[in-house]
C-alpha positions as CSV (number, residue, x, y, z in Angstrom):
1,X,65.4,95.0,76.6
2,X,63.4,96.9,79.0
3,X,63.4,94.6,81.9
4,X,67.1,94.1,81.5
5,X,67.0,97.7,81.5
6,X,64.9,97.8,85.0
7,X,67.1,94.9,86.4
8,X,70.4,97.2,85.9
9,X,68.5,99.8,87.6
10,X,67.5,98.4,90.3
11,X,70.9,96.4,91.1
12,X,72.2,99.9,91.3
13,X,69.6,101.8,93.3
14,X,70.7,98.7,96.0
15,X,74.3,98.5,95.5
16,X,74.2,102.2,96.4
17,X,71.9,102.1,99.3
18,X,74.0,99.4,100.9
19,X,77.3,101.7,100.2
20,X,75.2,104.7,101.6
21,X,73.6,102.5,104.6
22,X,77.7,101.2,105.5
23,X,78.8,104.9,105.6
24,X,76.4,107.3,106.7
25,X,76.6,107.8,110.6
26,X,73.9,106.1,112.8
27,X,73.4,106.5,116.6
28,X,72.3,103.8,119.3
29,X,71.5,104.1,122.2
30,X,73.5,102.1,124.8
31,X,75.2,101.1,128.3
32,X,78.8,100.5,127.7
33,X,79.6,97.0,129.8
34,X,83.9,97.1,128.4
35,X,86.8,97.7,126.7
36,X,89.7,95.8,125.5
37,X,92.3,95.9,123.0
38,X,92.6,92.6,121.1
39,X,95.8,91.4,118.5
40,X,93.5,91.4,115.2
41,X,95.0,89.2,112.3
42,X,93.0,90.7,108.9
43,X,92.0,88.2,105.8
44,X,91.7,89.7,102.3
45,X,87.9,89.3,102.8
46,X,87.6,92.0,105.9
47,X,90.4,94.0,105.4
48,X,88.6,96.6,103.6
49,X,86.1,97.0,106.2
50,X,88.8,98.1,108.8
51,X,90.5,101.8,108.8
52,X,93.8,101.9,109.9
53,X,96.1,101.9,111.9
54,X,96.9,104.9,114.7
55,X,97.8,108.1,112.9
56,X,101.4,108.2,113.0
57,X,101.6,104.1,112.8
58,X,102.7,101.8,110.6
59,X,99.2,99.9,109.4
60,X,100.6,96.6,109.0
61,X,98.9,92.8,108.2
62,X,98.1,92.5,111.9
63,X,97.8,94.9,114.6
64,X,96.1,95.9,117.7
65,X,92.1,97.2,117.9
66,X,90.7,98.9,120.5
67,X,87.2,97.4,121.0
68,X,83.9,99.0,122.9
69,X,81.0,96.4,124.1
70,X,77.9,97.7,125.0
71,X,74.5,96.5,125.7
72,X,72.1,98.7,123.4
73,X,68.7,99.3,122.4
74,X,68.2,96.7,118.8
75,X,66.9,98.9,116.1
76,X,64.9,98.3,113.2
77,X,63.9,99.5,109.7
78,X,67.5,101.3,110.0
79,X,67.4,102.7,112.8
80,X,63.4,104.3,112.7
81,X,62.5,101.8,115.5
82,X,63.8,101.5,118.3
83,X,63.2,98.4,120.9
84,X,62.9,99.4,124.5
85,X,64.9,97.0,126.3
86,X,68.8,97.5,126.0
87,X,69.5,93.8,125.5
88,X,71.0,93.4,122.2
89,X,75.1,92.9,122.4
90,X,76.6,94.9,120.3
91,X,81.0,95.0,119.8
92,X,82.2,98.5,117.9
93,X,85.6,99.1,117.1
94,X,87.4,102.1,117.8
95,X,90.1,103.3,114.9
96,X,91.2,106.5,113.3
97,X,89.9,107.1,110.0
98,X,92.2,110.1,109.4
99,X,92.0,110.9,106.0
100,X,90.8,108.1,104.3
101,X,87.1,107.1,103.0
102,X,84.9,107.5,104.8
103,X,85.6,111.5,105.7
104,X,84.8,111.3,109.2
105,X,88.3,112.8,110.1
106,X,89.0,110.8,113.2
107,X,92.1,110.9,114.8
108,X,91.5,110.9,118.7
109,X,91.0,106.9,119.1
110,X,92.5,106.2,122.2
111,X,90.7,109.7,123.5
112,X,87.3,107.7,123.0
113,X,89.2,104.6,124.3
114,X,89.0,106.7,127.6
115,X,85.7,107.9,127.3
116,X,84.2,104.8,126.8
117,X,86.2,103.5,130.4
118,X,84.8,106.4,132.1
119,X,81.5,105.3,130.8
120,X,81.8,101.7,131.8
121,X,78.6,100.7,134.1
122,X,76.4,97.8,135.2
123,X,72.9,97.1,134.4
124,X,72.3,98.2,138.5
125,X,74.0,101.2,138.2
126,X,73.5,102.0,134.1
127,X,75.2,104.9,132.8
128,X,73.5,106.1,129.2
129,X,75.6,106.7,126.1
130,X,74.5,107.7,122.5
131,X,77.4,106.3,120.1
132,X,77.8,107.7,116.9
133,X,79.5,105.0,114.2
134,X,79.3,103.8,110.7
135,X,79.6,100.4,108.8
136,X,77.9,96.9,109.8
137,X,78.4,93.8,112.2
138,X,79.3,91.0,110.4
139,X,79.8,87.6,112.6
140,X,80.8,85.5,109.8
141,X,83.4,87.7,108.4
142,X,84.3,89.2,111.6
143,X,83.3,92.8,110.6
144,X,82.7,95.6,113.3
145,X,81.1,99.1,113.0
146,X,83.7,101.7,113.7
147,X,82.9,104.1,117.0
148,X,83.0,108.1,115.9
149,X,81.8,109.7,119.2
150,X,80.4,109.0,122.4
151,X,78.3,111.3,124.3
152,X,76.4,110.9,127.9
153,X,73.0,111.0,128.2
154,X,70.3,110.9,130.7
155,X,67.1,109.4,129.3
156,X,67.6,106.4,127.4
157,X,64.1,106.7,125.7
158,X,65.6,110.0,123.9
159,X,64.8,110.1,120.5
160,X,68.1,111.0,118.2
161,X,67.0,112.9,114.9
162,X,69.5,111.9,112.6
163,X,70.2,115.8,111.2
164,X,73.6,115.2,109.0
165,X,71.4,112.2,107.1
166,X,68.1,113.8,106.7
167,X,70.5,116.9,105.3
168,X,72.4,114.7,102.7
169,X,69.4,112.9,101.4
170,X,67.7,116.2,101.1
171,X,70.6,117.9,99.0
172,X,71.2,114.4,97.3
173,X,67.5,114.5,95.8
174,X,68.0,118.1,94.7
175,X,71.7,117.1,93.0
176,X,69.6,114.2,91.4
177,X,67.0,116.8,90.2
178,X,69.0,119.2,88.8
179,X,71.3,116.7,87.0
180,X,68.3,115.0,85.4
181,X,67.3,118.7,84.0
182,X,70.6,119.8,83.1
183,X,70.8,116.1,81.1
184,X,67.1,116.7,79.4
185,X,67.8,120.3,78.5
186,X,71.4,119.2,77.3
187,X,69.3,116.3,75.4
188,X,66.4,118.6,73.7
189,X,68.7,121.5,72.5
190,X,72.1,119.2,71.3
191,X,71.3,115.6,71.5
192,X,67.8,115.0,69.6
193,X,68.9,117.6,66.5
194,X,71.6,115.4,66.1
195,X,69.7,112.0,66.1
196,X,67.1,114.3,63.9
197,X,69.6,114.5,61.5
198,X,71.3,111.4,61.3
199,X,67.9,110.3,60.7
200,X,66.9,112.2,58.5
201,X,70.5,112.0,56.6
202,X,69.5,107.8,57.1
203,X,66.9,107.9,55.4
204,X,68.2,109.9,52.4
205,X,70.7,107.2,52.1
206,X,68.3,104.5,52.3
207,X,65.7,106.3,49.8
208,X,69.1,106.9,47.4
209,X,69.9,103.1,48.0
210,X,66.4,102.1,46.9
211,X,66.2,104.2,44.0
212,X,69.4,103.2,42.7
213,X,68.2,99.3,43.2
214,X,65.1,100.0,41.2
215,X,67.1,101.5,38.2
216,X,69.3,98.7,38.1
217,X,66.0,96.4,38.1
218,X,64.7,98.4,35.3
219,X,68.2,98.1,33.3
220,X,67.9,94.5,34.0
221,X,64.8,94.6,32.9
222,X,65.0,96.2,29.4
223,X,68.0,93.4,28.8
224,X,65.5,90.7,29.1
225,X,63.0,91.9,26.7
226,X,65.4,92.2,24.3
């Protein structure tokens, strides 16, 4: 019982890293090499990893995305590491995600359509961008991080402190905490009197039961010597 116990605990604790790891924002570092906008037919397998459509458009079975290629930095051990060549290929693409899940709020697509053409550059001539995005890159099922923000930078060997994450974890643990003491003090003042008297009331029963079974053994009893 208690390693089934573990096992359900720890398929949770991963289940919800992965959700948290697929919608917290993460930053790389990168050199944008191209845009494009590409006809995208969706299966029932990715759909759920795109947004939607334009706000103020229909979101239909297909449609047009607005794509952003880069050239980044690979990172590793999510994002702690960061390699120091920018030769990892890496395609985001760009959607609203209005009000829908994840709350990022974004409505101003094809205004970071533009930015990311007036940060278009060569590996001669590099122009530096941090981008700001959530979710993975998934070949197989064609699944593509989606682009929040893009901002200029000068020195590609920056290091990004990821404030919002480091914030959310913080006030996570702390909701965690004072849940598990609320739950505790909610189970030593209402729940364990009750069990205590359930118990107790159980074994009254049981005592009653046993006494009762012994009478009727002695009444049996006093038939067969007779």
């Amino acid at each position: 019982m208690q390693k089934l116990k573990t096992g359900v605990r720890v398929i949770v604790i991963l289940f919800a890293g992965m959700f948290l790891h697929y919608v917290l924002p993460q930053h790389d570092i990168a050199r944008i090499t191209g845009t494009e906008v590409i006809r995208q037919d969706f299966s029932s397998v990715n759909r759920i990893f795109f947004a939607q459509a334009e706000s103020g458009n229909v979101d239909g079975a297909t449609r047009d995305v607005q794509f952003i290629s880069v050239m980044r930095r690979p990172t590793y051990l999510f994002g702690l590491i960061r390699g120091a060549e920018a030769n990892d290929v890496m395609i985001y693409r760009n959607e609203d995600t209005g009000w829908i899940w994840p709350p990022y709020f974004k409505f101003d697509s094809r205004d970071l359509q533009g930015e990311a053409q007036e940060n278009t550059s060569t590996a001669e001539a590099p122009k530096w961008v941090s981008i700001t995005h959530y979710g993975w890159r998934n070949r197989f099922f064609t699944v593509f991080p989606n682009a929040i923000s893009i901002k200029r930078i000068d020195d590609p060997n920056m290091t990004i402190i990821p404030w919002f994450n480091i914030v959310f974890f913080i006030a996570l643990m702390a909701g965690i905490l004072f849940l598990r003491a609320v739950w505790l003090q909610f189970r030593e003042r209402a729940l364990d009197p009750t069990l205590d008297k359930v118990g107790d009331e159980w074994d009254r029963v049981e005592a009653g039961v046993a006494e009762r079974q012994s009478r009727l053994k002695r009444w049996f009893g006093s038939w067969r010597g007779k």
